[in-house]
Legacy VTK file of the C-alpha trace (Angstrom):
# vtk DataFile Version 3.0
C-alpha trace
ASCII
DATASET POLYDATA
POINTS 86 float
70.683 85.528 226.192
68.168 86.045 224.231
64.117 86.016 225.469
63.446 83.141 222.140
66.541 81.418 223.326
66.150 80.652 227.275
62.338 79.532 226.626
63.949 77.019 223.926
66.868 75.869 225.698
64.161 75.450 228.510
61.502 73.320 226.422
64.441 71.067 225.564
65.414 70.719 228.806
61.527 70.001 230.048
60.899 67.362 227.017
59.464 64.554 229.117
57.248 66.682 230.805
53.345 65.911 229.646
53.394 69.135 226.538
50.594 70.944 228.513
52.744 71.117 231.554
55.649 72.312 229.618
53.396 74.951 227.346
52.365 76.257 230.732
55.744 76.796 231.994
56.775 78.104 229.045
54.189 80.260 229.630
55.139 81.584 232.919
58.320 82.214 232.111
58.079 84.316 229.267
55.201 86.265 231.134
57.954 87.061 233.743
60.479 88.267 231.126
57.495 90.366 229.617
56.703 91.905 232.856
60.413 92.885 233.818
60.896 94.290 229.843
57.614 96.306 231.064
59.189 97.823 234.026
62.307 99.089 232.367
64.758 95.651 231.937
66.321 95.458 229.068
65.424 92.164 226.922
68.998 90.492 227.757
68.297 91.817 231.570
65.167 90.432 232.237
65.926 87.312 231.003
68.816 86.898 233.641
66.827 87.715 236.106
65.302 84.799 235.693
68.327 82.341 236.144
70.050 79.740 235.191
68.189 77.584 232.439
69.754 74.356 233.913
68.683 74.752 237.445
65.480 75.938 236.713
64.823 72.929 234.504
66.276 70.683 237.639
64.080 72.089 240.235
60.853 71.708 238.085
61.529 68.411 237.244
62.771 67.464 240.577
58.812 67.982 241.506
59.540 72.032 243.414
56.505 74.257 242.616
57.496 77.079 240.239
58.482 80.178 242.289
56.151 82.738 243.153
56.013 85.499 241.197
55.544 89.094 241.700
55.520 91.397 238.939
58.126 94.337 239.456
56.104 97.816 239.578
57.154 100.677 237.902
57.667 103.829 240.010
54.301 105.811 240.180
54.474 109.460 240.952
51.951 110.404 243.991
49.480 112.853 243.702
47.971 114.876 246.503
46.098 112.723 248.479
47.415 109.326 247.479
48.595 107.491 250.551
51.192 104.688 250.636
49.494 101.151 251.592
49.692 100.003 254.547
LINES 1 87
86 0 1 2 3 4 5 6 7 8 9 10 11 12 13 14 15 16 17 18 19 20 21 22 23 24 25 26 27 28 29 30 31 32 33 34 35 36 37 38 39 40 41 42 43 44 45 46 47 48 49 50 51 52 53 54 55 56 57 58 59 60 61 62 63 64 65 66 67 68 69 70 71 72 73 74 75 76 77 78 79 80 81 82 83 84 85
């Protein structure tokens, strides 16, 4: 599926949501998709990473808090000196 496609299918699905609530979801969502298209996902990819449409939809309007999200990170080469967090 398309990136244009699961944040439509998901705006339908979120319709009686107030607009600003759905806008910011919308939002989110395709900020996620960017991110993994960033770190090497292709389009198609990224977008199932994020899940099914339908149960996404559910659990937001069920009243669950959007997931956290953490932004996948490309692989960085180290240089001398550079020391892994701890």
């Amino acid at each position: 599926m398309k990136k244009a496609e699961f944040l439509a299918q998901l705006r339908n699905r979120l319709a009686q949501l107030p607009p600003q609530d759905v806008e910011k979801t919308l939002e989110y969502y395709s900020e996620m998709i960017d991110d993994y298209i960033e770190s090497g996902y292709s389009p198609e990819a990224a977008v199932a990473k994020m899940g099914n449409v339908n149960d996404i939809a559910a659990q937001i309007l069920a009243g669950e808090r959007t997931p956290v999200y953490v932004a996948p990170v490309a692989k960085k080469q180290r240089k001398n000196g550079d020391f892994p967090p701890f």
